[in-house]
C-alpha positions as CSV (number, residue, x, y, z in Angstrom):
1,X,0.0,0.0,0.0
2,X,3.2,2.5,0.7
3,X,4.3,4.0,-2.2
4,X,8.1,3.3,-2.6
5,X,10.3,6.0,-1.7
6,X,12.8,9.0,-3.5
7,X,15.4,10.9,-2.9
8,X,15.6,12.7,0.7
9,X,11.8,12.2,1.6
10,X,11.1,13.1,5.5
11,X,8.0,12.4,7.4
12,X,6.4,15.6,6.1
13,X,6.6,14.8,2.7
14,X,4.1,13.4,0.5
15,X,4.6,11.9,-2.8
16,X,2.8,14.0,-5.5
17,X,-0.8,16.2,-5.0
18,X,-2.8,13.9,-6.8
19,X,-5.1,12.5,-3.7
20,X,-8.2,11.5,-3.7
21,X,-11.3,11.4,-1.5
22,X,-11.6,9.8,1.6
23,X,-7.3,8.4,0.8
24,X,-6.8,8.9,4.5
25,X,-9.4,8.5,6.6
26,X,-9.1,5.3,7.9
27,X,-5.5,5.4,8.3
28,X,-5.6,8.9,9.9
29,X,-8.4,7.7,12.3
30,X,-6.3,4.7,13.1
31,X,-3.2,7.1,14.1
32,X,-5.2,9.5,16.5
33,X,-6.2,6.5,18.3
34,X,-3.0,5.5,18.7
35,X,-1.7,8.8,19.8
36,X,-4.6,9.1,22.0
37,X,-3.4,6.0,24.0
38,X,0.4,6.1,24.6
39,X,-1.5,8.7,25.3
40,X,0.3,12.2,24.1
41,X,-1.6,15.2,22.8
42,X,-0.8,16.0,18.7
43,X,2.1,18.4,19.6
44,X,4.0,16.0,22.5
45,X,4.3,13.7,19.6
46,X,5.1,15.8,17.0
47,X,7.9,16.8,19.3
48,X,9.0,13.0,19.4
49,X,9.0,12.8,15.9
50,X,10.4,15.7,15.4
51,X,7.6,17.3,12.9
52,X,5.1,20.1,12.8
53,X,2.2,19.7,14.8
54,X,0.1,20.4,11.7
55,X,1.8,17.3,10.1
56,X,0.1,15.2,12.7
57,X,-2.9,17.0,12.6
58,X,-3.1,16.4,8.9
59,X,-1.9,12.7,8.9
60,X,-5.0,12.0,11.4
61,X,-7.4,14.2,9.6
62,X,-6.8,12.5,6.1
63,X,-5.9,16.0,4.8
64,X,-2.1,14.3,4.5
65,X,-2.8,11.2,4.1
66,X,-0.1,8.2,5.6
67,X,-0.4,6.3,2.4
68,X,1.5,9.6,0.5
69,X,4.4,8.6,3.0
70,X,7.7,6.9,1.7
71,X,7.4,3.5,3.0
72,X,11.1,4.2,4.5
73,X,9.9,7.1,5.9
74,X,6.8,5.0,7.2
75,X,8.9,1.8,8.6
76,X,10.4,5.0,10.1
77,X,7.6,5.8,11.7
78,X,6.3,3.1,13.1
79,X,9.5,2.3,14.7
80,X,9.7,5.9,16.7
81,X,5.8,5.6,17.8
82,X,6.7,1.9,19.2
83,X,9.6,2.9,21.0
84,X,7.1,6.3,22.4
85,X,4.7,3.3,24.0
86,X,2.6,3.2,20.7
87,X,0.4,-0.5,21.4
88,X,1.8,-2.9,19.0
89,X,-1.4,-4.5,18.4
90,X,-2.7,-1.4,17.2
91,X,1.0,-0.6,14.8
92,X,0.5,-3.7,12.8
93,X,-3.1,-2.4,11.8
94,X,-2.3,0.7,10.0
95,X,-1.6,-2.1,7.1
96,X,-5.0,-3.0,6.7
97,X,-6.4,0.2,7.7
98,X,-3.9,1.3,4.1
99,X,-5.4,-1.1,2.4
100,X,-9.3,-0.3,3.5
101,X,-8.1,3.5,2.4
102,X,-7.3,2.0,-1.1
103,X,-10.6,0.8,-1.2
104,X,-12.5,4.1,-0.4
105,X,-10.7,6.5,-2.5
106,X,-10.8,3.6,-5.2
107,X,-14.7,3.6,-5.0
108,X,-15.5,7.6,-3.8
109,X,-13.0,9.0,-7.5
110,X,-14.1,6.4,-10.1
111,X,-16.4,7.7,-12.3
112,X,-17.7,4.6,-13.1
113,X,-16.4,5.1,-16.8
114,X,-13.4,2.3,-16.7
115,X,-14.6,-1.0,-17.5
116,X,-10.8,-2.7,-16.6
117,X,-12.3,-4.1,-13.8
118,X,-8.5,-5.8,-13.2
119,X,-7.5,-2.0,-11.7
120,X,-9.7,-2.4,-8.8
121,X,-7.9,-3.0,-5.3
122,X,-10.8,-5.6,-4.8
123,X,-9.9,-7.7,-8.2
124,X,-6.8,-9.1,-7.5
125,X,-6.5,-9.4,-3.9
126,X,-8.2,-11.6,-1.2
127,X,-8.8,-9.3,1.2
128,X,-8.4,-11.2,5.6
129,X,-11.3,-9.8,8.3
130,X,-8.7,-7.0,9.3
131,X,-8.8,-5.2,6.0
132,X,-12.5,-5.8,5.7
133,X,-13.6,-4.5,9.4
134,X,-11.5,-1.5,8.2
135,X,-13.9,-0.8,5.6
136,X,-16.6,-1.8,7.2
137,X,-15.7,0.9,10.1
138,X,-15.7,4.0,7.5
139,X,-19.4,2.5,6.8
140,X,-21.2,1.8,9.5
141,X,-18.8,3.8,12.4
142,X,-18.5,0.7,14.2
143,X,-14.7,-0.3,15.3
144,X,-13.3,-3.6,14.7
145,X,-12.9,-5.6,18.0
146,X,-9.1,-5.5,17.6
147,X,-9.8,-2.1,18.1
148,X,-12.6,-1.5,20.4
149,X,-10.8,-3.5,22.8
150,X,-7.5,-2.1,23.8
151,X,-8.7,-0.1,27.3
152,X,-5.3,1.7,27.2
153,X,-5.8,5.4,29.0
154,X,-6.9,7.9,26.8
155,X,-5.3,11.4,26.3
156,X,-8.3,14.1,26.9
157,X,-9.4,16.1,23.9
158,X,-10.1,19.6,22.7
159,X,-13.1,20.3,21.5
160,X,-15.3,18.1,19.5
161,X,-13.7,15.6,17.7
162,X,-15.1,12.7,15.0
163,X,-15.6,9.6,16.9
164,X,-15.3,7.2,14.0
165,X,-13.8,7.6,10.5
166,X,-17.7,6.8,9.4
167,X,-18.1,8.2,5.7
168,X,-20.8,11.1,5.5
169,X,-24.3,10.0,3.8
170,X,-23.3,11.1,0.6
171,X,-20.1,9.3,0.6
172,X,-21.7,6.0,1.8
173,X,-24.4,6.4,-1.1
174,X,-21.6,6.9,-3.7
175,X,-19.3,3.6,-2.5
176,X,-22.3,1.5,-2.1
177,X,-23.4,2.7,-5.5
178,X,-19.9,1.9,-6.8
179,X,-19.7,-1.9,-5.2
180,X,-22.8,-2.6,-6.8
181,X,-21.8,-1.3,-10.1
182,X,-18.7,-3.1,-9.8
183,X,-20.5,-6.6,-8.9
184,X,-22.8,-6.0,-11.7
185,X,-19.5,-5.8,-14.4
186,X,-17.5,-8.2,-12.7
187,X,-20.6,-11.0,-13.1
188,X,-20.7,-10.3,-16.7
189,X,-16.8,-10.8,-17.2
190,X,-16.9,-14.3,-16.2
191,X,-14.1,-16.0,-14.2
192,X,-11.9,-13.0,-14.3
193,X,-14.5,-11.0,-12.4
194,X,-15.1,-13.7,-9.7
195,X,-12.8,-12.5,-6.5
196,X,-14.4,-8.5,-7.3
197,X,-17.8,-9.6,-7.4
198,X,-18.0,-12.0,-4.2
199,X,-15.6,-9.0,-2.2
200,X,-18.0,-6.0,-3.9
201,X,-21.2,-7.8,-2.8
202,X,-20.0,-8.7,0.5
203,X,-19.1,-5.1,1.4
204,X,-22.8,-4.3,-0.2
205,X,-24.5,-6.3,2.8
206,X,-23.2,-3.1,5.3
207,X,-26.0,-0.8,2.8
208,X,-28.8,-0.4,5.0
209,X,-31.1,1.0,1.9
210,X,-34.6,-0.9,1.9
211,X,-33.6,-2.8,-1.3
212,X,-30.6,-4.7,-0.4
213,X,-31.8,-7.6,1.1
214,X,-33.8,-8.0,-2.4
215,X,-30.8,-7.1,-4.3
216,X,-28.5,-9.2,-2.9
217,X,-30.7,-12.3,-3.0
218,X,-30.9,-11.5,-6.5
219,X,-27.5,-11.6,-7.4
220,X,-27.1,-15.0,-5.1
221,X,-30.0,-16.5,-7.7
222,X,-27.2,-15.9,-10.9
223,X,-24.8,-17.8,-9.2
224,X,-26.4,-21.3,-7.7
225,X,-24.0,-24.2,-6.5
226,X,-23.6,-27.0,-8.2
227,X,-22.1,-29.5,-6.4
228,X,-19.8,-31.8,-8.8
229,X,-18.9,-35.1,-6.2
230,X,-15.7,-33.5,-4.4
231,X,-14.8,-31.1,-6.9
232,X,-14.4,-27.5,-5.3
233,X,-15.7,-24.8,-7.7
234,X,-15.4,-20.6,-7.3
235,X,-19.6,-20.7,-6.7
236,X,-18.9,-22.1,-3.7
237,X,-16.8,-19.0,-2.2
238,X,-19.4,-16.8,-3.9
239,X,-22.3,-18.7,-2.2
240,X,-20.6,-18.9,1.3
241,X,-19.7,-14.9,1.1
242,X,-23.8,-14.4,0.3
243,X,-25.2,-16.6,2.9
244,X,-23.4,-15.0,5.9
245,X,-24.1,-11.8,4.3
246,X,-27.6,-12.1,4.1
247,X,-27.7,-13.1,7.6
248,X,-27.1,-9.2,8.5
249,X,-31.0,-8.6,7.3
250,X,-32.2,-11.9,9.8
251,X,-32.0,-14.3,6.4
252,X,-30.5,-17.5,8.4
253,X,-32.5,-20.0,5.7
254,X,-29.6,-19.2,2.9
255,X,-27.2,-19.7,5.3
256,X,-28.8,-23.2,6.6
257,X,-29.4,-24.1,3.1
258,X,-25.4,-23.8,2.3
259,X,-24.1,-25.5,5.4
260,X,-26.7,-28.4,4.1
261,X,-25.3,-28.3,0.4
262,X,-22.2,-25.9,0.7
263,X,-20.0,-28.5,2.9
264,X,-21.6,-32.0,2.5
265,X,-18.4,-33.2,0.8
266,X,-14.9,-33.2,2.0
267,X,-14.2,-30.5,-0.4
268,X,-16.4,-28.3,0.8
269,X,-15.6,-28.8,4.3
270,X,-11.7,-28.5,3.8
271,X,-12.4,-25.2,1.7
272,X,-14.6,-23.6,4.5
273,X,-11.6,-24.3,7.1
274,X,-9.1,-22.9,4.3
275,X,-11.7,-19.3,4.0
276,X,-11.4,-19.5,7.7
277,X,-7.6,-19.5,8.1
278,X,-7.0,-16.7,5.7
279,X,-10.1,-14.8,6.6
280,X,-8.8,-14.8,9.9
281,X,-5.2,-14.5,9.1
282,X,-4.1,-17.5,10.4
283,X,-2.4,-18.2,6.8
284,X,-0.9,-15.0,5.4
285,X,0.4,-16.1,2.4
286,X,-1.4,-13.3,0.1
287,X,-3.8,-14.8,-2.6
288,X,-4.7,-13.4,-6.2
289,X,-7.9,-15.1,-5.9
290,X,-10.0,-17.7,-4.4
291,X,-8.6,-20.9,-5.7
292,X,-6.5,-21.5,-2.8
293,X,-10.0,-23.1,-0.8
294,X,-9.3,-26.0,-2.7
295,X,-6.1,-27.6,-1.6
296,X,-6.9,-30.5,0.3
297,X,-4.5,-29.8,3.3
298,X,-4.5,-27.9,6.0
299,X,-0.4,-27.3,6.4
300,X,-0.1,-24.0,5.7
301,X,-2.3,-23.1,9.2
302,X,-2.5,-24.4,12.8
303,X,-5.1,-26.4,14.0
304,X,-5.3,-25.4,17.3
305,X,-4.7,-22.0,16.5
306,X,-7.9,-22.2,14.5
307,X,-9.8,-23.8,17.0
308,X,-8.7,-20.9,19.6
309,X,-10.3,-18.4,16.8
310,X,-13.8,-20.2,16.4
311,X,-14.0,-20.9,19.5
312,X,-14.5,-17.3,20.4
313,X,-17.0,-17.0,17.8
314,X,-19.5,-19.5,19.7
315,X,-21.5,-16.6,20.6
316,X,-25.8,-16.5,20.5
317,X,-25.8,-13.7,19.2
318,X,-24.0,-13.7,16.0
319,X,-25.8,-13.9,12.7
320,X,-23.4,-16.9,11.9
321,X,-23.5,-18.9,15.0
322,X,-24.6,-22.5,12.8
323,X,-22.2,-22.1,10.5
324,X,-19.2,-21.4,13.7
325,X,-20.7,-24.1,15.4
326,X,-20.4,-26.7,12.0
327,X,-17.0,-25.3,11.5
328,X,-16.0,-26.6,15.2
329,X,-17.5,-29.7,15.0
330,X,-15.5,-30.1,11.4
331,X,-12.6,-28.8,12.6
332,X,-12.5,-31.2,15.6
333,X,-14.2,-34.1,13.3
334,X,-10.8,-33.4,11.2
335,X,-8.5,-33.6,13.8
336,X,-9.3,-35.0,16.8
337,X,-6.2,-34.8,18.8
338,X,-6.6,-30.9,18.9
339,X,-8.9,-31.1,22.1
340,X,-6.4,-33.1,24.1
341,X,-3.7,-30.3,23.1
342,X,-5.4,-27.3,25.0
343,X,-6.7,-27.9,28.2
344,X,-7.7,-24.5,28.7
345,X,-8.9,-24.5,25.4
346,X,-10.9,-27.4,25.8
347,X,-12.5,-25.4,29.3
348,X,-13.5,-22.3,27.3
349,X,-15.5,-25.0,24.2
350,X,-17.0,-26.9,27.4
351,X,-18.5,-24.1,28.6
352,X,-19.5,-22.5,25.5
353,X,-21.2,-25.6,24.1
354,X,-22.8,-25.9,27.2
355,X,-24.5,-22.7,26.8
356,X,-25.4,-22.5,23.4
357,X,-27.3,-26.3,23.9
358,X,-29.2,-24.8,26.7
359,X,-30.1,-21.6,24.7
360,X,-32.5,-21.4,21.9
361,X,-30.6,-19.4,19.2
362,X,-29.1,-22.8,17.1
363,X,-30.6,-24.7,14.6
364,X,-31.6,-28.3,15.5
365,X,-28.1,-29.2,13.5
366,X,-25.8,-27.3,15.3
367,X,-27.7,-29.1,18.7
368,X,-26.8,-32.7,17.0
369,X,-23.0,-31.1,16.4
370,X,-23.0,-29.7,19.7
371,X,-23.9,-33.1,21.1
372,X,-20.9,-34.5,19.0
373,X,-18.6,-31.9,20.3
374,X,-19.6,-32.5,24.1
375,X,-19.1,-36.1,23.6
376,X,-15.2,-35.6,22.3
377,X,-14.8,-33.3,25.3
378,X,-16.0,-36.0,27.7
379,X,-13.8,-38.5,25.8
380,X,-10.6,-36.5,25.4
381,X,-10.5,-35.0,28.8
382,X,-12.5,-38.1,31.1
């Protein structure tokens, strides 16, 4: 996302004039919260970094955007706001918080005129749930958890202040406007425009208009699986992205309906655990496209590590909680020696389980998995 750097380039520099709407906003945002909890006020750090004040001001602001930085002078940085207490949890997100920026000014300066749908920042990379919540926190204001989390003191402010780097109405219009535009090109350019159209309508299921719902079941209907034995095809990606979508307007049938047909084949169980890994960034080798669901082994991410990750997402109240509950079970139906590796682990699933089998929020499958998973408990820790 940093653009590489020339000759004698310092922190205040930028790299040419030409920016574009909404280029910094998540990144800026991203910054102030940082700042906010080393905490400093704008001018203490400027004074560490040894800039103007009204460099800071306009790195947070967007107005001088961190992705016009030199990435030397960025690595840079990074390295003088860790050693000035910046949280490290928080450094390592400006990366996706770049790439969520690409995606903005991308969407907010096309004028929809440029039918090379290969120039899109959503065409040739598969974007992990960091880069996504990124977005997804310019549209709807909310933070991602990594985020919302850290409890870290804050640094009092001055006056009123934006709370979010949420996109005005306007802007929200125009990028939804654009992502469905895009999904609507990219499912007339065949394979080329898979990986844009399954990321474009994904980010359309954040649109609160009162056609979406309609809209994106629509597009789902062009694009049925068909299940070939245990050959893994790019519908099923597509399919999986809609069906936890959906489930944002209180549509849980699509999603039910996939689990049923989506992953009633090793394929399609060993591609959902694949999405997982990536999506969550458990394997961070970067991917041009979707293709990599298919391989039929799991070395390139840790079991365990997984299971740690769904685990946490056993949770009533999420849209997805049958398909988190079928990835456990599968997971655990996989490899069975990953409960006896955890103990803690295995603790946290007990109780979890335990909770969602006495609730009512699961679907009469996820009780029978449930069951299965409670039995492997009681067998791997007696």
């Amino acid at each position: 996302m940093v653009r590489p750097p020339s000759s004698q380039e310092t922190l205040t520099a930028s790299q040419g004039s030409g920016l574009r709407i909404g280029e910094g906003a998540v990144t800026g945002h991203l910054f102030k919260i940082i700042r906010e909890r080393m905490p400093l006020t704008q001018r203490q750090l400027a004074e560490r970094l040894r800039v103007d004040p009204t460099t800071v001001q306009g790195w947070e602001s967007g107005r001088r955007p961190l992705t016009a930085v030199a990435s030397s002078a960025f690595l840079a940085l990074r390295r003088k706001m860790l050693r000035n207490g910046a949280d490290p949890a928080l450094l390592v997100l400006l990366d996706p918080a770049m790439e969520a920026d690409s995606v903005i000014a991308h969407a907010l300066s096309d004028d929809g005129r440029s039918q090379d749908i290969a120039d899109h920042p959503l065409a040739g990379w598969v974007f992990t749930r960091a880069a996504t919540h990124m977005i997804a926190w310019a549209l709807t204001g909310d933070a991602p958890p990594t985020v919302s989390r850290t409890t870290i003191a804050t640094v009092r402010r001055r006056g009123p202040s934006p709370v979010s780097p949420k996109l005005a109405g306007a802007e929200r219009r125009r990028f939804f406007r654009h992502m469905r535009w895009c999904a609507e090109v990219a499912d007339h350019a065949g394979p080329d425009g898979d990986l844009l159209r399954r990321q474009a309508l994904y980010l359309c299921s954040y649109d609160t208009s009162t056609d979406s719902h309609a809209w994106l079941g629509d597009m789902q209907s062009r694009r049925p699986i068909r299940l070939d034995h245990q050959i893994w095809t790019p519908a099923w990606t597509d399919a999986r992205s809609l069906a936890t979508s959906l489930t944002r307007y209180g549509d849980v049938d699509r999603l039910h309906s996939f689990i049923q047909r989506g992953m009633s084949n090793d394929a399609g169980e060993m591609a959902n655990l694949n999405y997982w890994a990536y999506w969550l960034g458990l394997d961070q080798c970067p991917r041009p496209d979707d293709s990599f669901m298919a391989e039929r082994s799991s070395h390139r991410w840790d079991a365990g590590a997984l299971l740690r990750r769904l685990v946490d997402r056993l949770d009533p109240g999420l849209g997805c909680v049958d398909l988190n509950v079928h990835s456990v079970w599968a997971l655990i139906a996989s490899t069975p020696r990953v409960l006896a590796s955890d103990p803690e682990l295995g603790r946290d699933l007990h109780q979890r389980v335990c909770s969602l089998l006495d609730s009512d929020s699961v679907s009469s499958q996820s009780r029978r998995e449930l069951d299965a998973v409670h039995y492997g408990l009681r067998l791997s820790n007696p």
